[in-house]
N, C-alpha and C positions, 0 to 999 in steps of 0.2 A: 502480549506486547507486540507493535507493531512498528513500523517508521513512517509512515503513512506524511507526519507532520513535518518529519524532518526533510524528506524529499518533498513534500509542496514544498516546502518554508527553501528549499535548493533551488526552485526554477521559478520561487516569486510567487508563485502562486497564491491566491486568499483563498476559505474554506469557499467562499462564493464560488470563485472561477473555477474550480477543480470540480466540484457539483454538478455546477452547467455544462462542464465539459463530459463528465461521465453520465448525466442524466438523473441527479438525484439529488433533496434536498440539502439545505447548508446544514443541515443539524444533522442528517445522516454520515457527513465528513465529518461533523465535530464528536460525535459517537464513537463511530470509528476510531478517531485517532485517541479517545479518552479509552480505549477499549471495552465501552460500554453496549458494543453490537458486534452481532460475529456479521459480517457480510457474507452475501452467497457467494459461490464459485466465480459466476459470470461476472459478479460488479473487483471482485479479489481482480482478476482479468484485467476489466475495464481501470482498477485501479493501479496495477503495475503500468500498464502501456500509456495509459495517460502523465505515469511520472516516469518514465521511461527508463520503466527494470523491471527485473523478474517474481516471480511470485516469493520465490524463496528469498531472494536479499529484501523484499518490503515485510511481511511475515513471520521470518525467523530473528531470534539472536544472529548477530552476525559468525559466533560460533558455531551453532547450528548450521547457518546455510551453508557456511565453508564444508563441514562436514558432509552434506551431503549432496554437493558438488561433489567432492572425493570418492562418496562411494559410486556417483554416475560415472566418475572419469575411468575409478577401476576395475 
């Protein structure tokens, strides 16, 4: 599971423009967010910062990433 969709679909973005902007095919964003492709580390990267968050909130359950936020905090 990812959010990958839900944050384009948050800043407008189409599968097109988010591709173009990170350097990679439209069917490899539609992968992605079908979660029918694990992405490598660098595009995971390229994917947070281009929708403008971290790897853990795009990633995780939102349960998860709080969680371990909490364990970096303490």
């Amino acid at each position: 599971m990812n959010r990958v969709r839900e944050f384009r679909k948050a800043l407008h973005l189409s599968q097109l423009a988010l591709a173009n902007e990170i350097g990679v095919a439209r069917q490899t964003v539609n992968l992605i967010e079908n979660a029918k492709y694990n992405p490598s580390l660098d595009l995971c990267i390229s994917l947070a910062q281009a929708l403008h968050t971290d790897l853990n909130t795009l990633f995780w359950p939102p349960t998860l990433a709080a969680a371990k936020e909490d364990e970096q905090d303490g």
